[in-house]
C-alpha positions in Angstrom: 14.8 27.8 -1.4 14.7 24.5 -3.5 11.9 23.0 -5.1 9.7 20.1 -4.7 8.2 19.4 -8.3 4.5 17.6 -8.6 3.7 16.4 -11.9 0.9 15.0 -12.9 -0.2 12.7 -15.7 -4.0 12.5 -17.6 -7.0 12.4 -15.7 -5.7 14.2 -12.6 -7.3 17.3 -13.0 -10.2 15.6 -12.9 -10.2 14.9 -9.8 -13.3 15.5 -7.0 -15.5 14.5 -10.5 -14.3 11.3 -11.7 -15.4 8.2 -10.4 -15.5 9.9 -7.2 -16.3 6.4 -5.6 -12.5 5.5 -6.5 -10.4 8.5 -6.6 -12.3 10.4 -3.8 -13.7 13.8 -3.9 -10.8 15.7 -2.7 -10.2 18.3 -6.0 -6.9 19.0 -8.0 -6.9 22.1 -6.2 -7.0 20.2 -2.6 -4.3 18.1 -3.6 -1.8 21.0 -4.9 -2.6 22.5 -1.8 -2.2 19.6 0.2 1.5 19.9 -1.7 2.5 23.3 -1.1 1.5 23.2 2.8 3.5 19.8 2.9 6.6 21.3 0.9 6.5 24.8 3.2 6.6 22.7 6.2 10.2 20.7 4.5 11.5 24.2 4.0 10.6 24.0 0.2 8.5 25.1 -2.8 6.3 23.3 -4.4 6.0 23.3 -8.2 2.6 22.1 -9.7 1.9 20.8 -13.3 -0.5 18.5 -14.4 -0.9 17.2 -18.6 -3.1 14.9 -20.4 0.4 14.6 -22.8 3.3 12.1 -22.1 5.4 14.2 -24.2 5.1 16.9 -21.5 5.6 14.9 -18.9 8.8 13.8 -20.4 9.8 17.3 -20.9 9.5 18.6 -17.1 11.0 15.3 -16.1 14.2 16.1 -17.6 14.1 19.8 -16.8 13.9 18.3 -13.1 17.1 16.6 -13.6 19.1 19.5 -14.8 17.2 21.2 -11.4 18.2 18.6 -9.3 22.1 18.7 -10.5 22.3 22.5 -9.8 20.8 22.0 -6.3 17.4 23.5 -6.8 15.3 20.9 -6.4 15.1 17.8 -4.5 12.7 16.1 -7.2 9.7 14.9 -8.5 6.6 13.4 -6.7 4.9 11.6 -10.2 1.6 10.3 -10.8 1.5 9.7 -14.0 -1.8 8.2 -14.0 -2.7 5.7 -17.0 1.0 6.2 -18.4 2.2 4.4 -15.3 1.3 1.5 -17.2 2.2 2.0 -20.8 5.3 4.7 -21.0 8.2 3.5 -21.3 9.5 7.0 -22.2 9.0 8.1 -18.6 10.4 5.2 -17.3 14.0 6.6 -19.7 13.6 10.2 -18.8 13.5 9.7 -15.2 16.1 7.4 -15.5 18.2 9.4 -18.0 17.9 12.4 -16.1 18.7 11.0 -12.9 15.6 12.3 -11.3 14.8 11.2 -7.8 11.0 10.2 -7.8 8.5 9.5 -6.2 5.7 7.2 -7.6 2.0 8.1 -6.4 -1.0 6.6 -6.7 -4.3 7.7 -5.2 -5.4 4.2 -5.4 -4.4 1.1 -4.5 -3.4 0.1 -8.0 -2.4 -3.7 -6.7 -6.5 -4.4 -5.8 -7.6 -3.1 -9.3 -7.6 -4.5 -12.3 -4.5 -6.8 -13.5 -3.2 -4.4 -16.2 -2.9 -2.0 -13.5 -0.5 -4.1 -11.5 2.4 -3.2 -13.9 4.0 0.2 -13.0 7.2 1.2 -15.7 8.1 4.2 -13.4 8.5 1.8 -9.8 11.9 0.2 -11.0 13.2 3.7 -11.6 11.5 5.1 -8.3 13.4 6.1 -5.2 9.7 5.1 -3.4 6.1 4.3 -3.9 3.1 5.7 -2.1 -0.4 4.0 -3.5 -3.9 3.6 -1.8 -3.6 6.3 0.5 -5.5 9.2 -1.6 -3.8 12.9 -1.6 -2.0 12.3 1.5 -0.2 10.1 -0.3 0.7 13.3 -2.0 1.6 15.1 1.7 3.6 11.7 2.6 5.4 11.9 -1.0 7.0 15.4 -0.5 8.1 14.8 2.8 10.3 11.3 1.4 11.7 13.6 -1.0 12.9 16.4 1.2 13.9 13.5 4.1 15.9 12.0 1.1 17.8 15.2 -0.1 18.9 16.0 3.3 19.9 12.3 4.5 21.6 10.7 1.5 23.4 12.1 -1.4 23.3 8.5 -3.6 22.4 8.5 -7.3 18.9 7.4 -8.0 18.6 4.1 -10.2 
């Protein structure tokens, strides 16, 4: 069965506690789970990690693209939270690892404040899902595995 891998970036396992007014109270935990039903209903496995460190991030990224070039995975679904913004090194491992992504956002990042506005990982993004909570999660997995079965292009 091939994998569906869910990275996260800093913050997110804070999530049900902070700023519940703008990221909701739905839990880390909800949201995995929200992951794995979505994945199992795609005919795949979901893959959960979560890090406050870019440097980890950067790490499973690339171990997804030697995944997705055996045929074990279809890809990633990424929020990397703050390092949207700032990290250029995700932006080059997705890229250099040819890892089909897709960006999510619990928030709508375009109504918050301007520094938010600039993502580093959309160029390199097969697709974007932002503002719609943790079923943007739900809606994320289900691109990837509709995009594995319907198209066998490089991502950018």
């Amino acid at each position: 069965m091939r994998t569906v891998h869910v990275l996260q970036g800093p913050n997110l396992n804070l999530l049900g506690t902070r700023e519940p007014g703008v990221y909701g109270t739905e839990t880390y935990a909800d949201a995995i789970a929200q992951c794995e039903r979505a994945a199992a209903a795609n005919g795949l496995v979901a893959d959960a990690r979560q890090s406050n460190h870019e440097g980890d991030l950067v790490d499973w990224l690339q171990e997804v693209g030697r995944e997705v070039a055996a045929g074990r995975s279809v890809g990633a679904v990424l929020n990397p939270g703050a390092l949207t913004h700032t990290s250029v090194a995700i932006r080059d491992a997705i890229s250099g690892a040819q890892v089909p992504v897709v960006e999510v956002h619990l928030t709508n990042v375009h109504a918050r404040e301007d520094f938010r506005h600039l993502s580093y990982v959309s160029p390199v993004a097969r697709g974007v899902v932002i503002g719609l909570g943790t079923f943007g999660y739900e809606l994320a997995v289900q691109a990837l595995a509709s995009l594995a079965t319907t198209t066998q292009e490089e991502p950018r």
